[in-house]
N, C-alpha and C positions, 0 to 999 in steps of 0.2 A: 524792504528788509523784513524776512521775517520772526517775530517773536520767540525769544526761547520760551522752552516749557518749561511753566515752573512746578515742581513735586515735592514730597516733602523726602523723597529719596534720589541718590543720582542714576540720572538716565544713562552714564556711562560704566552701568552695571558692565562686569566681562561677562560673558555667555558663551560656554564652547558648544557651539550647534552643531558641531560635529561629533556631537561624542554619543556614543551605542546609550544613553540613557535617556537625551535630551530628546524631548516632547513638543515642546512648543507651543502647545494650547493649556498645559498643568504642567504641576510641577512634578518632578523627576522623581523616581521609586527613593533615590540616597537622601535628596530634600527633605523628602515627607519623613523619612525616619530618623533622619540622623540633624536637617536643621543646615546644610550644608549649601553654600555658596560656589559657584564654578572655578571662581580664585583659589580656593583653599582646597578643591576636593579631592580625596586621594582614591574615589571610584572612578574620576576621567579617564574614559576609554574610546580614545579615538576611531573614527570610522573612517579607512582608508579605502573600502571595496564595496560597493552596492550590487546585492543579486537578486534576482527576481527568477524564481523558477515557474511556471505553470504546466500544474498538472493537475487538470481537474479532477476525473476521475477512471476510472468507475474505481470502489474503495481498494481494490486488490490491487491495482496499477499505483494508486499513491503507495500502499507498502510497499512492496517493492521497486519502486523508485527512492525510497529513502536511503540506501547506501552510500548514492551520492554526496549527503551531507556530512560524510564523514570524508572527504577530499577536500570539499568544498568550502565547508568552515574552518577558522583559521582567526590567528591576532589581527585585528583590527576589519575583520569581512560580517556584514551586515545581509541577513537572507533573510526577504520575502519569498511567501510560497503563494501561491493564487490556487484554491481549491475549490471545488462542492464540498467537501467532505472534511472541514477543519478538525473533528474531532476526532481523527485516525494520526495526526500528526504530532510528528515529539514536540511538544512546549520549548524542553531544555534546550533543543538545538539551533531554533529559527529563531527568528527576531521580532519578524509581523508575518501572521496566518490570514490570509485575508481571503473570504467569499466574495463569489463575484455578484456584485451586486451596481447600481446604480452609484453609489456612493463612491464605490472602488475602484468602479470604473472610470468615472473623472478624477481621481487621485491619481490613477495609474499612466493618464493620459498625459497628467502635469509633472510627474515624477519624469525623472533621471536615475538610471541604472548605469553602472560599468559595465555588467555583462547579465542577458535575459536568455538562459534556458527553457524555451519551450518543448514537449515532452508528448503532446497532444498534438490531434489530426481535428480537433472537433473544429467547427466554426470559428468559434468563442474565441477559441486559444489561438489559431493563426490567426485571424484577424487582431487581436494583442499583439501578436509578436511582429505584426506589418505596424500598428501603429506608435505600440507605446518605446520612446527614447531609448536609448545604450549603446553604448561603445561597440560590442560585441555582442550579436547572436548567434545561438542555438538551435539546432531543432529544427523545426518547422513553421515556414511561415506562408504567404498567401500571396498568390498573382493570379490575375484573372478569376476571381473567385472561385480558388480551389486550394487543394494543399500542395505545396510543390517544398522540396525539401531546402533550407538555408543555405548548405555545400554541400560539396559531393563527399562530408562525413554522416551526416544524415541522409543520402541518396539512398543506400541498399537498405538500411531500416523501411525506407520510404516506398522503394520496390518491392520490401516482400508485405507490404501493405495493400499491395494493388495486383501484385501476380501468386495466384496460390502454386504453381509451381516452382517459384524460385521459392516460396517462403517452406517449402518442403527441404530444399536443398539448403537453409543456410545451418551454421554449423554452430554459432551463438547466445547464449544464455540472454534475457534480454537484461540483468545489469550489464554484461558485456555490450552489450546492444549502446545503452544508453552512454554508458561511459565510453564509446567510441565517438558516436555523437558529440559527447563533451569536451572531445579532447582529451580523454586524460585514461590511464590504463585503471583494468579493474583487478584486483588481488583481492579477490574474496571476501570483501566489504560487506557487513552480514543489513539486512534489514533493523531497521529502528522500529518497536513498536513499544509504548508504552500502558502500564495500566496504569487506570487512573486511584485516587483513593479511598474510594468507596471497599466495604469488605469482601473479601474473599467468599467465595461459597465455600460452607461445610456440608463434604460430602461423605457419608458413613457409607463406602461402596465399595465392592471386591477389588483387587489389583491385582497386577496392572490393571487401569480402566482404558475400555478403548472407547473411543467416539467417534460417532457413524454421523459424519454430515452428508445426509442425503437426498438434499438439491446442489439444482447447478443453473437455477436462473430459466424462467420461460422465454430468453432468446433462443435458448439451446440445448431443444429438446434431445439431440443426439447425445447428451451428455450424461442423460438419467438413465441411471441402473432400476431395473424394474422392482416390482416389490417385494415378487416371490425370493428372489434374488436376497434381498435385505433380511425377510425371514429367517433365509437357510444358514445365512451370513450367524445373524447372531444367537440361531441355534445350537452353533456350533460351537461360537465364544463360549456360550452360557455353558455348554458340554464340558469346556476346557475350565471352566471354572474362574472366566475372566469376567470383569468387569466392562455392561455395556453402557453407554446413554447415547443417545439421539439428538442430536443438534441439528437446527434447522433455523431458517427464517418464517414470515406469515405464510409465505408461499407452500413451505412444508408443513403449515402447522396441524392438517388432516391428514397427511399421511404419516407424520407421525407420534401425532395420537391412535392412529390405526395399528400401527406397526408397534405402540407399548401393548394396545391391547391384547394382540396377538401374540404377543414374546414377554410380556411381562420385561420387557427393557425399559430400563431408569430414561423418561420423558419431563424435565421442567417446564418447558415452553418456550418462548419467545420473547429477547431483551432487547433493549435497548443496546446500539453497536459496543459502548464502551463497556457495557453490562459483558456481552455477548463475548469480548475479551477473556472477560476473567471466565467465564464458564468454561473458553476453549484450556486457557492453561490449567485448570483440574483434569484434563486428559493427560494420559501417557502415550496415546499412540492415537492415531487421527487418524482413518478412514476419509478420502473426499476424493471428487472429481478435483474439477479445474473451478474453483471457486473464490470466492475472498475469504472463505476458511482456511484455505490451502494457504493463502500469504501470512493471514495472523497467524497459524500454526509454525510456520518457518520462523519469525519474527520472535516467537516467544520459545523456540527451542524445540519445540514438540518431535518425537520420533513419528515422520510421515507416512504414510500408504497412498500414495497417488494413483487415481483410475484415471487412463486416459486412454480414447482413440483417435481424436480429430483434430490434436493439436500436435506440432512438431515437437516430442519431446526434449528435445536440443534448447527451446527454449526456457524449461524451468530449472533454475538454481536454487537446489535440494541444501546445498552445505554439508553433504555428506549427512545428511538427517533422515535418511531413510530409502525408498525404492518410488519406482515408478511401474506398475502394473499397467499391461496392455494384450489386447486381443492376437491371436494370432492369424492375422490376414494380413493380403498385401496393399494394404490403401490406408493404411495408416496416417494422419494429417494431410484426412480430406479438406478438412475447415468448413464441413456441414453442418447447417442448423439440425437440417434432417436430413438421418443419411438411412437408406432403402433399405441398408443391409442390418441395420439395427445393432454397429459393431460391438458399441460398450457393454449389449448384451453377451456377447460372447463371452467375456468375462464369467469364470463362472465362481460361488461360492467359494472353491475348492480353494483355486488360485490363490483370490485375496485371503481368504482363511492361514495361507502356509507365509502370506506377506505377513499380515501381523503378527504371529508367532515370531518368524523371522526378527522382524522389528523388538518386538516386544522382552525377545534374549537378549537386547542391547542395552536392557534397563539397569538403573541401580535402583531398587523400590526398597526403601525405609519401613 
């Protein structure tokens, strides 16, 4: 027989290990502040639904996949997200943020889920959604090592992933996309994106101000607007007596600095992501290709000017925030890294110049 334990407290402590606050290895946020016991506590909140979403990245894909969480959370539903990119994620909404790491990846192995939306084609992420536990998956997961879709609600996602002809032909936004995937209808569910709180910039600069992000990532060069191009762009502004600045990543950070020196356009530099937030909402109106500036600027309301040639415009949900600019040829969402014809050149100055205006009469400027 063996020995009870003796403590100088009882080991028949209650503990609801089920409740949204309970930790297990410390003690719980209401503990530490308030002194509170699981018997008495009046923050017990039970957790009746475990989610596990994975979407790693690239950062513009987790914004605009966060609509979902406004379906998705609910009384008593507990949501992990699995990221690269944790700090693009609403804090208030989720529960555990977790990178993928070594650590997380054995948690994840030993974890139980009710239901795991996978959201990714990478590797990483079907290979998760083949191993790790749940009642119900989503998405995409992994046989014969490759991506093959869960059901045949994630198939046609799946198929215009692999055929650039059908992905011309489909007709869906990609929250629609996903939310079809999820089972569940989308009603214009807007993106979550939050800043953090660090200070705002003070910017002493004309208005409207318009902001010129002018990269689009060295996968895809068909997606850069030349320079001359940006020149004439904010010659034009500066003529109207708007307000320009230039937003970029490292990747932009010589062209522009070239392109202040040349236009005497407002150039701060290069932040840090959650920095690089608050810089986007001192804009009124966003100039961008197909970039992760385009999702923070939806996210945080901004009136858009989207350049596009090589993507099926059927896939971005705008929110009624603005326009989508496009060349006038017939090959529209080629899905070229590099395309011969150099279409987003065709875009010319004039074009985007009557977009912004356009946009820019839709303002209420204080």
């Amino acid at each position: 027989m063996s020995k009870s334990v003796r403590t100088s407290f009882p080991v028949d402590e209650i503990v609801h290990e089920d409740c949204r606050h309970f930790r297990g290895d410390r003690p719980c946020a209401p503990h530490k502040r308030e002194g509170v016991h699981c018997q008495d506590c009046p923050h017990y909140d039970p957790i009746t639904r475990r989610i596990l979403i994975i979407k790693l990245g690239a950062v513009g894909d987790v914004i605009r996949t966060t609509p979902l969480l406004h379906v998705l959370r609910g009384p008593g539903v507990h949501i992990t997200w699995l990221t690269d990119t944790p700090e693009v994620l609403p804090t208030g909404w989720i529960d555990r943020i977790l990178k993928l790491t070594p650590s997380t990846l054995a948690y994840l192995l030993a974890a139980r889920f009710d239901a795991l939306y996978n959201l990714d084609k990478d590797t990483e992420a079907i290979s998760l959604c083949r191993l790790v536990q749940a009642k119900e998956k989503f998405g995409f997961t992994m046989d014969d090592s490759v991506c093959i879709p869960q059901d045949d609600r994630a198939r046609a996602k799946w198929l215009t992933g692999i055929f650039d002809d059908l992905n011309r032909l489909n007709t869906l936004s990609y929250p629609e996309e996903i939310f079809a995937i999820s089972r569940l209808k989308f009603k214009g569910e807007k993106y979550i994106v939050e800043l953090d709180e660090t200070a705002p910039f003070s910017l002493d600069l004309p208005r409207p101000l318009i902001g010129l992000n002018t990269g689009a990532g060295a996968r895809w060069p068909s997606r850069l607007w030349k320079f001359d191009h940006w020149v004439k762009l904010i010659e034009m502004l500066q003529e109207r007596g708007l307000g320009v600045m230039l937003l970029g990543g490292p990747e932009e950070d010589e062209k522009n600095q070239a392109l202040s020196s040349s236009t005497a356009a407002v150039y701060l530099g290069t932040f840090p992501l959650k920095r690089f937030f608050h810089l986007v909402n001192e804009v009124d109106v966003l100039v961008t290709g197909v970039t992760m500036a385009l999702h923070i600027g939806i996210g945080l309301s901004k009136r858009i000017v989207l350049m596009n040639a090589i993507f099926n415009r059927r896939e971005f949900e705008l929110y009624g925030l603005g326009r989508i600019v496009e060349p006038e040829v017939d090959c529209l969402g080629c899905f070229k890294p590099v395309c011969e014809k150099d279409c987003i050149n065709q875009l010319s100055p004039q074009m985007v110049y009557n977009a912004v205006l356009a946009e820019a009469g839709k303002l209420e400027i204080a």
